[in-house]
C-alpha positions as CSV (number, residue, x, y, z in Angstrom):
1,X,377.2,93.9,188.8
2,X,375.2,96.4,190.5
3,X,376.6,99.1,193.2
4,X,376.4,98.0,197.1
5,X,374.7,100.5,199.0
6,X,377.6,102.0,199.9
7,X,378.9,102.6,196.6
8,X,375.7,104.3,195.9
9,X,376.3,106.5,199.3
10,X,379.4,107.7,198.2
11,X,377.9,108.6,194.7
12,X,375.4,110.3,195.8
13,X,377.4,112.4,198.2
14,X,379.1,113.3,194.8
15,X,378.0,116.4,193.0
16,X,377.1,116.3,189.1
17,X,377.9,119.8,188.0
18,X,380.7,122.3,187.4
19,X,381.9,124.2,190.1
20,X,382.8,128.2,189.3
21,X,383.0,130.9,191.1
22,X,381.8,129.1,194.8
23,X,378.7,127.8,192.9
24,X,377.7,124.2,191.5
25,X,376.5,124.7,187.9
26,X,375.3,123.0,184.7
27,X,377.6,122.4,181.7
28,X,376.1,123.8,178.2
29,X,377.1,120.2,176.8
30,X,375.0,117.7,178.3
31,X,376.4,115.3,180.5
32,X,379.5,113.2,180.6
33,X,379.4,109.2,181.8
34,X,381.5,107.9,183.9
35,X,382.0,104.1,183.9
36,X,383.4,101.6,186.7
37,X,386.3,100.0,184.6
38,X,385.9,96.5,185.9
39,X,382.3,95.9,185.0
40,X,381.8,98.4,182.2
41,X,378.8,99.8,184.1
42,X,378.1,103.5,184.0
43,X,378.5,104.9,187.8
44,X,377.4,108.3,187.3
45,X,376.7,111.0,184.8
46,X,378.2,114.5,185.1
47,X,378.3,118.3,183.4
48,X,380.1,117.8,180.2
49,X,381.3,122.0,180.4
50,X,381.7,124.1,177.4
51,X,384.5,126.1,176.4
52,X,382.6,129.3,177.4
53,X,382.0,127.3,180.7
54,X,385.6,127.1,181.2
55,X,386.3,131.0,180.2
56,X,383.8,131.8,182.9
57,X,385.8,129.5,185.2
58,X,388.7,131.3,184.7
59,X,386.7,134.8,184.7
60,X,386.3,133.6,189.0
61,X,389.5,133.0,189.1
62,X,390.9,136.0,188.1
63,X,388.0,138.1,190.3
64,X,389.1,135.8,193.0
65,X,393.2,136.5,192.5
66,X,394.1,139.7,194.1
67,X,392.4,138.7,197.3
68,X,393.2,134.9,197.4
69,X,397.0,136.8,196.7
70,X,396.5,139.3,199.9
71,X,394.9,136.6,202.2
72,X,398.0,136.4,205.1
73,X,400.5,133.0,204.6
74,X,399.2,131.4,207.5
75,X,395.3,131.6,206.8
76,X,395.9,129.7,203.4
77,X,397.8,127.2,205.4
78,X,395.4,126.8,207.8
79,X,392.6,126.4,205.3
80,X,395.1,123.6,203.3
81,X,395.4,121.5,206.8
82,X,391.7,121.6,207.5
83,X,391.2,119.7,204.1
84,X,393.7,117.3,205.4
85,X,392.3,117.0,208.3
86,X,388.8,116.3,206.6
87,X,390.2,113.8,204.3
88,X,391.8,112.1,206.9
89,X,388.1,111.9,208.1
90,X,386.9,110.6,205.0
91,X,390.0,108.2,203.3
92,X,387.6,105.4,203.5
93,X,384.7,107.0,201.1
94,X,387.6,109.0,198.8
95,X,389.8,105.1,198.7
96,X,386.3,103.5,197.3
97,X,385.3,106.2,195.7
98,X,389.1,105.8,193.6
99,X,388.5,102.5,193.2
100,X,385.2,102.4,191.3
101,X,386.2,105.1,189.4
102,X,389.8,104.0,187.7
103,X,389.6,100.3,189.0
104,X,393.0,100.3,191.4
105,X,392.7,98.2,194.2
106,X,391.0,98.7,197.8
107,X,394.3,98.9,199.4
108,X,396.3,100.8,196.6
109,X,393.6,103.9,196.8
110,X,394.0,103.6,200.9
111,X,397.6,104.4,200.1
112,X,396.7,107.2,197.3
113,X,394.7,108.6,200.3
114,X,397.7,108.9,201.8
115,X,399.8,110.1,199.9
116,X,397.3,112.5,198.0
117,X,396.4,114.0,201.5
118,X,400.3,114.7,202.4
119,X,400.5,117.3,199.6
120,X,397.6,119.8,201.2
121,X,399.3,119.2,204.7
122,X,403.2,119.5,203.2
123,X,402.0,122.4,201.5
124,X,400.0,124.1,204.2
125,X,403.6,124.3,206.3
126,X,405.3,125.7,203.1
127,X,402.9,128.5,203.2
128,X,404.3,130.4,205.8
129,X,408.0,129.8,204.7
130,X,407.8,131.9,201.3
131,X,411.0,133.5,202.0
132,X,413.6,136.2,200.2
133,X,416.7,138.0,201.1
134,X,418.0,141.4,201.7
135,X,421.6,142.2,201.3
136,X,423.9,145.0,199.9
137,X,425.3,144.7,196.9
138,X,428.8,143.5,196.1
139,X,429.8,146.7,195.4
140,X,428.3,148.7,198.8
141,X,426.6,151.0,196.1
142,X,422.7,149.7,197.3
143,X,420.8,147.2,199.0
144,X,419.0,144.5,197.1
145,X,415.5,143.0,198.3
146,X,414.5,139.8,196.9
147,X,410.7,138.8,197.1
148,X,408.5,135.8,196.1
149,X,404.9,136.9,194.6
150,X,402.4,134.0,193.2
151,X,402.1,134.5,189.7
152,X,398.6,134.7,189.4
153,X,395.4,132.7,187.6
154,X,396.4,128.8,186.8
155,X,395.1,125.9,184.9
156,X,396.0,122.6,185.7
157,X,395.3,119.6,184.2
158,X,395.5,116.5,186.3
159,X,395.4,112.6,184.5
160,X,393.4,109.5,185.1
161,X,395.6,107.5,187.0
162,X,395.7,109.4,190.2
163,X,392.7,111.0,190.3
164,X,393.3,112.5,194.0
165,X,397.3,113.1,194.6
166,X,397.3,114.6,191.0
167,X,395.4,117.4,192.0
168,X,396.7,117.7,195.4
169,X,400.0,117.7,194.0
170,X,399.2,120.7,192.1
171,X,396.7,122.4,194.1
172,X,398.7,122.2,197.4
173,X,401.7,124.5,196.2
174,X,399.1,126.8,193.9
175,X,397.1,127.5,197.2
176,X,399.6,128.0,199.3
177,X,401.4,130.6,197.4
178,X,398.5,132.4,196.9
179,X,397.4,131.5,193.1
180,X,393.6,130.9,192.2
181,X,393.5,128.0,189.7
182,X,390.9,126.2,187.1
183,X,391.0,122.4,187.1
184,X,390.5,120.6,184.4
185,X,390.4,116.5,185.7
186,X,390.5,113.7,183.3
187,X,387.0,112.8,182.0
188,X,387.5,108.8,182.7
189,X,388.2,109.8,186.2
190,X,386.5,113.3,187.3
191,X,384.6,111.9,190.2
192,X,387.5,112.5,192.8
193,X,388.3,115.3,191.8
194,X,385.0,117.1,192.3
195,X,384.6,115.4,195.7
196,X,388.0,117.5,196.6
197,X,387.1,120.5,195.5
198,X,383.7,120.2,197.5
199,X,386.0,119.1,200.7
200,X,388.3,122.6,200.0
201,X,385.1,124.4,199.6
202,X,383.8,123.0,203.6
203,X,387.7,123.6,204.6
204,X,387.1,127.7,204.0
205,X,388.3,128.2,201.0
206,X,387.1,131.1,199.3
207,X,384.9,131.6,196.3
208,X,386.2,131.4,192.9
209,X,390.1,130.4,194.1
210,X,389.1,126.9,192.7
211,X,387.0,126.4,189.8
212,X,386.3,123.0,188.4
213,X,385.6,121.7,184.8
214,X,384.4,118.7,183.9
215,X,384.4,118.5,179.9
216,X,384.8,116.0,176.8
217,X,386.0,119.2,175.0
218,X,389.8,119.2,176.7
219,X,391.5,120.7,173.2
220,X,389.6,123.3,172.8
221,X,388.8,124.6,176.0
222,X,392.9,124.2,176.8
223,X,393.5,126.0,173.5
224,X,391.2,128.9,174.6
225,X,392.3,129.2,177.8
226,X,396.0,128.9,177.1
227,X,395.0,132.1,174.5
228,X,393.7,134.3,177.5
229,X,396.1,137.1,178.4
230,X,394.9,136.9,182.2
231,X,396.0,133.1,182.9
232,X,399.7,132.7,184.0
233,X,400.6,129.4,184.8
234,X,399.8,126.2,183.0
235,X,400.6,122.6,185.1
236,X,399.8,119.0,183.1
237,X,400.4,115.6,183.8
238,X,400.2,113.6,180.9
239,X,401.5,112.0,177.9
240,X,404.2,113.5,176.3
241,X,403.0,114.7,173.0
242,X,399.7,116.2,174.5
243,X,402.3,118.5,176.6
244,X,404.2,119.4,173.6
245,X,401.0,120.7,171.8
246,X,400.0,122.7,175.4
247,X,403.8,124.3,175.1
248,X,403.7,125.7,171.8
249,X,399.9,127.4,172.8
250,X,401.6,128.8,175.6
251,X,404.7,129.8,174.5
252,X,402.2,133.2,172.8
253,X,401.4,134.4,176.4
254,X,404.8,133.0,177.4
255,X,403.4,130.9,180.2
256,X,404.7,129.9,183.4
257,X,404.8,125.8,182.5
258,X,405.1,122.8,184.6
259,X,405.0,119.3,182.7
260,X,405.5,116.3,184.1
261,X,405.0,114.0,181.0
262,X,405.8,110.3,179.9
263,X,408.0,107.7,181.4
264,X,410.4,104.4,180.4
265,X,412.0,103.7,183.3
266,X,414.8,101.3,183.5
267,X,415.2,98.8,186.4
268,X,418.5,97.7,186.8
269,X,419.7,94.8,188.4
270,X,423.2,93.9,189.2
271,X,425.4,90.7,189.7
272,X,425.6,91.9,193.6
273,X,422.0,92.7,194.3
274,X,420.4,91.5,196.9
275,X,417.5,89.4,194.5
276,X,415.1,89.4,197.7
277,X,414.7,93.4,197.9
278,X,415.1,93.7,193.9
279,X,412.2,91.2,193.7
280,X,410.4,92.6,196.6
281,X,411.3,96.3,194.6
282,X,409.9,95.4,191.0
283,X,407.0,93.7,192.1
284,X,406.2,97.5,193.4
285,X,407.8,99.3,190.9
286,X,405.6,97.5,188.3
287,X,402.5,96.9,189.4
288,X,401.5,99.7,191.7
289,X,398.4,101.2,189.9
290,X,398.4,97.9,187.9
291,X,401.1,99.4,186.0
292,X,399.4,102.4,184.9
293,X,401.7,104.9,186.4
294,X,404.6,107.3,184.6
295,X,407.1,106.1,187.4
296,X,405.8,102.3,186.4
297,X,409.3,100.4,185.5
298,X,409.0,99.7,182.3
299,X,412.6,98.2,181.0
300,X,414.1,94.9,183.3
301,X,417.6,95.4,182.8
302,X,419.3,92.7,184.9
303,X,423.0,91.5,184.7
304,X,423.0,88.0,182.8
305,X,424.2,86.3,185.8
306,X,421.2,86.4,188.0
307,X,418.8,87.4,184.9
308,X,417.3,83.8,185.2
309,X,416.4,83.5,188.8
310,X,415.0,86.9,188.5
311,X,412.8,86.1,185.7
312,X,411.9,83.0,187.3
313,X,410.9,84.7,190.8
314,X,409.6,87.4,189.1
315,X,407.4,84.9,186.9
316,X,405.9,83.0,190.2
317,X,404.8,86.0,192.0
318,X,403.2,87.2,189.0
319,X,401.4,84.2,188.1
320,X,400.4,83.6,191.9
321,X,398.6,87.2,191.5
322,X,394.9,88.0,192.3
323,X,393.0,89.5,190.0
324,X,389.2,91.1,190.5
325,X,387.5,94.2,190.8
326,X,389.0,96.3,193.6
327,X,386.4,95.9,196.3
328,X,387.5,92.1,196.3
329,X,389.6,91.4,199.4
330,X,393.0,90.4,198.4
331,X,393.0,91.8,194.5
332,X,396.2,92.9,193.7
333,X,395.3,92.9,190.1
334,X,392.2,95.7,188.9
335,X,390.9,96.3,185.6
336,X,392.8,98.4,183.1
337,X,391.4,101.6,182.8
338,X,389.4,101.2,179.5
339,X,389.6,98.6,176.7
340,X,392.0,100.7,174.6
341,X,394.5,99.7,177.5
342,X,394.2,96.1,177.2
343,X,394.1,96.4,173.2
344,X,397.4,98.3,173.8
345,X,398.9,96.0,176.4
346,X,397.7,93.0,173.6
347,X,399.6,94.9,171.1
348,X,403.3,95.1,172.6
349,X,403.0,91.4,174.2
350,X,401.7,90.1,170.9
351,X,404.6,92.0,169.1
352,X,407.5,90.9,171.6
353,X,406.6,87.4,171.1
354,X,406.6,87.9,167.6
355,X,409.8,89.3,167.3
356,X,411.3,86.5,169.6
357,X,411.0,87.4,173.4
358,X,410.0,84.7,175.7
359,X,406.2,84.8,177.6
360,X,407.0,83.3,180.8
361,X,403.5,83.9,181.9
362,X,400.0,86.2,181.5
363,X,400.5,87.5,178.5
364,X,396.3,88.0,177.5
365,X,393.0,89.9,177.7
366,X,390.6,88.7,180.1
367,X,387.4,88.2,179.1
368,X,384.7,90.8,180.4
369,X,382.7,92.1,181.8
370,X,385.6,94.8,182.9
371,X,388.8,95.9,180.9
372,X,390.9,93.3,182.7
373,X,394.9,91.8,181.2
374,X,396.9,89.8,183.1
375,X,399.6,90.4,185.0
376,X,402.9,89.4,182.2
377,X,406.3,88.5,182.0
378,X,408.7,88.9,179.4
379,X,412.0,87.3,178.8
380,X,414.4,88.0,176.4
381,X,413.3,91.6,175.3
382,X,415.1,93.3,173.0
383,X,416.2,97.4,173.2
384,X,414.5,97.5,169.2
385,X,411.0,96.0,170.4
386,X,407.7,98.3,170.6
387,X,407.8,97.1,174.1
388,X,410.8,98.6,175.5
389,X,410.6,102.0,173.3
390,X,407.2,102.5,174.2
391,X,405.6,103.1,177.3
392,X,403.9,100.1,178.1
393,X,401.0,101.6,181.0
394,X,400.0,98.1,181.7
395,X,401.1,95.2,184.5
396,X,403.8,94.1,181.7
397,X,407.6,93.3,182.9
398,X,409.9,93.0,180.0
399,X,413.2,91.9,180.9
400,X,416.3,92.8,178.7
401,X,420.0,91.3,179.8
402,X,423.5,92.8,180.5
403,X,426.9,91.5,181.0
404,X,428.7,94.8,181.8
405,X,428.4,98.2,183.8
406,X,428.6,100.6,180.6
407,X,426.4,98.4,178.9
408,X,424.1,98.4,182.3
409,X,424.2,102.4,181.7
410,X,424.0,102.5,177.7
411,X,420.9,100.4,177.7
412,X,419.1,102.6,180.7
413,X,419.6,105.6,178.8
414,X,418.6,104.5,175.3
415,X,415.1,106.6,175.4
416,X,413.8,110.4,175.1
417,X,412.4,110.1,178.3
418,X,414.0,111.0,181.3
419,X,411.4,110.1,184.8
420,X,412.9,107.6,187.1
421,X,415.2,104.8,187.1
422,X,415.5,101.9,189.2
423,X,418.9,100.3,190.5
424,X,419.7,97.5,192.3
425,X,423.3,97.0,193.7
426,X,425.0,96.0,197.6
427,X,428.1,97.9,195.9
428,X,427.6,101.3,197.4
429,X,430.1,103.2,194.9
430,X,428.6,101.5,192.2
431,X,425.5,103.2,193.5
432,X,427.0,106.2,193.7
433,X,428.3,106.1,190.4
434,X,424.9,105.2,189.1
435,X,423.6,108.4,190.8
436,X,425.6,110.2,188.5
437,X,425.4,108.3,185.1
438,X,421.1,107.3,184.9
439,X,420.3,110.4,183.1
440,X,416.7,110.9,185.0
441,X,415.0,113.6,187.2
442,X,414.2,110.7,190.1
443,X,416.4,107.8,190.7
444,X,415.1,104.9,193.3
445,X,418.4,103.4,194.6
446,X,417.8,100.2,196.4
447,X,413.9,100.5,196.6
448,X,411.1,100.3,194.4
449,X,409.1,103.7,195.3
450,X,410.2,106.8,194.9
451,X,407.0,109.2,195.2
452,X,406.7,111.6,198.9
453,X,405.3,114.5,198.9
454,X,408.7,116.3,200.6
455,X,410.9,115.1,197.6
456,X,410.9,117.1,194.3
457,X,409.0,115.2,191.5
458,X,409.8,115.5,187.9
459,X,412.3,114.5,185.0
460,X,414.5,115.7,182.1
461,X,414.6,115.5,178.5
462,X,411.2,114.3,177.1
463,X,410.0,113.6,180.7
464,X,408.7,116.9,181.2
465,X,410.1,120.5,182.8
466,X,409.5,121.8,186.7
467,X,409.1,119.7,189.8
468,X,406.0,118.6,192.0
469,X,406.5,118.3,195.4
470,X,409.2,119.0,198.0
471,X,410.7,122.6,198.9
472,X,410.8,123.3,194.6
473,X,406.8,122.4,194.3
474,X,405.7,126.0,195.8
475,X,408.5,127.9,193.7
476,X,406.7,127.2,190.3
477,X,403.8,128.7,191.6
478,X,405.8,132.3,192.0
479,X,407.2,134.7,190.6
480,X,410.9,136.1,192.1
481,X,411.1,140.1,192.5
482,X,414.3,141.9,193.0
483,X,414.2,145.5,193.9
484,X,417.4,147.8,194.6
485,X,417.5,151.1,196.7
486,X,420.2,153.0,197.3
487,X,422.8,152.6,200.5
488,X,421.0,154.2,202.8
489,X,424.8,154.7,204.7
490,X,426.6,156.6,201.5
């Protein structure tokens, strides 16, 4: 299936090459395709960067530091709300752009737009409100001065699955407390990520405070970077074990680390839940991004009481789903993002059916062209299966049964991750209670989407460290300062 002439519009408008130091270069690695996941077809080809590419990219961003660090609160906010403003301008061409890149829906980008975009204009208002505190000491002996500086060069590396509010999410906070960064995007989805950095570039920004590379060589160059005495701050999205690795690199330069990693979530359903809104909540809990997001819900816990109606609504809105390339109207359904997602998703259906769940329906790889699976429910799932230990990144419910509270609680907590959790209840102390007792960073009471760019993203245990977003985003971006003088009244 070709590209419409739009398509090609917005791919032209895309540029090819790395951007350092305020300059669009060529990588020293040849050239990286990227592919349109729902008809296999290569899109575009870009700079695959070298390592040394990336050392030069951070060699601008350290030039760039001490200036970007001195340029007044309001100017950097200013600078953040004109790239709002553009993208505002623009949602349409960054929304299709999205789409043909990771496969999500027409409509689901236009919301990525969205919410991508409220990160630059949170961020530009958190800017100016940097704040400290100046008070004697307990003792009267001196008067204490506490100040926020940025804490200097960063690399971030932003994932596949939301190409632009991933790097909003961390470039928002970093600019607006004054860091210069290097981006490193996902090479299955770098295209969005370049078109941002060009819209910073036409919003002011200077030279050098954002560097981009674009390169098949992520280990390496993470590995030398991670090395380099002049970067301070290290932010990744992504799987769990790949954040482990970057932690122990930059645990030598004892980096400043933000991970926000892997996810399991439970969605909980009790006897008194109102099965409309928890129907209406996992439908968007699971399938947003086709399923391919960390906050996805990826355990169906629901009380054995109502677990059969749910299943069974649950089972008719999935079958009556659309599925298509995103462009389509009405696909609710895109392609996967590469093959080895639908051999995955195969995988833990496949072994959940072996090991005695029920497929109430999808449940199997679409023929191509396109990495397409459909939409799946499972009965009957077990705690022990692949499917509810792993994370399943795929448009796959898996529903597990409960008959009491603790158990309700035991069975949502029975993983190493710790992102979001789900619940479902019209008994408000029960809520409360539940507050308290899901062991996650996130909790979604009552509703089936949790992300906003004013609320403080991130998890515990093997979910990751730091938070995204909200007042805490622009605090992992600086460093606190606290200077004592004497009582100027002794």
């Amino acid at each position: 299936m070709s590209a419409t002439t739009t398509e090609m519009q917005v791919l032209d408008g895309i540029h090819g090459k790395l951007f350092i130091g305020g300059e669009w270069v060529d990588g020293e690695q040849g050239t990286i395709e990227v592919r349109d996941p729902a008809t296999g077809e290569v899109i575009k080809e870009i700079a695959n960067g070298s390592v040394e590419d990336g050392v030069r990219a951070l060699d601008a961003a350290v030039a760039a530091q001490d200036s970007w660090a001195r340029t007044p609160a309001r100017v950097r906010g200013e600078i953040l709300r004109k790239a709002f403003d553009l993208l505002q301008e623009r949602k349409e061409e960054f929304a299709l752009l999205m789409t043909m890149e990771m496969g999500k829906p027409l409509a689901e980008a236009r919301g990525e737009v969205a919410y991508g975009g409220e990160f630059l204009r949170w961020f530009s208002e958190e800017a100016v409100r940097i704040d400290g505190r100046y008070s004697m000491t307990p003792e009267g002996t001196g008067q204490m001065i506490v100040t926020h500086r940025p804490v200097g060069p960063c690399f971030l590396i932003t994932p596949w699955n939301f190409p632009l509010a991933m790097a909003t999410r961390k470039l928002g906070p970093a600019l607006a407390a004054g860091c210069t960064a290097v981006v490193k995007p996902a090479t299955l989805t770098p295209l969005t990520t370049l078109a941002l950095v060009a819209l910073l570039e036409e919003a002011g920004l200077p030279k050098g405070v954002v560097n981009v590379i674009t390169t098949k060589s992520t280990g390496a160059l993470s590995e030398r970077l991670l090395a380099d005495p002049r970067l301070r701050k290290v932010s990744f999205t992504g799987s769990t074990p790949v954040g482990v690795q970057l932690l122990k690199q930059a645990a030598d330069n004892v980096l400043k680390s933000s991970m926000e990693l892997g996810g399991n979530a439970p969605f909980v359903v009790f006897e008194d839940a109102d099965l409309d809104k928890a129907v209406e909540g996992a439908l968007l809990a699971k399938f947003r991004n086709i399923g391919q997001a960390c906050t996805a819900a990826n355990r169906f816990i629901v009380h054995e009481s109502v677990a059969d109606e749910f299943s069974r609504r649950i089972g008719e809105a999935v079958k009556a789903m659309k599925i298509g390339r995103g462009t389509e109207e009405g696909v609710q359904i895109g392609p996967l993002v590469e093959d080895k997602a639908v051999d995955n998703a195969v995988r833990l259906v496949e072994s959940a059916v072996g090991d005695g769940a029920t497929l109430v329906t999808g449940g199997k790889a679409i023929d191509g062209p396109g990495s397409f699976f459909e939409p799946t429910v499972l009965d009957g799932v077990t705690p022990d299966m692949a499917v509810s230990i792993e994370e399943i990144f795929g448009p796959v419910v898996a529903i597990q049964r409960f008959s009491t509270e603790e158990d309700a609680v035991r069975l949502a907590n029975a993983t190493e991750y710790g992102l979001v959790g789900y619940v479902f209840t019209e008994d408000t102390k029960r809520g409360q209670r539940m507050i308290d007792l899901i062991d996650t960073g996130m909790m979604g009471l009552n509703v089936g989407v949790v992300s906003n760019a004013a609320g403080p993203f991130g998890g515990v245990k093997q979910s990751g460290l730091g938070r995204e977003g909200g007042a805490e985003g622009i605090h992992e971006y600086l460093e606190t300062k606290y200077t004592l003088m004497p009582n100027p009244f002794a």
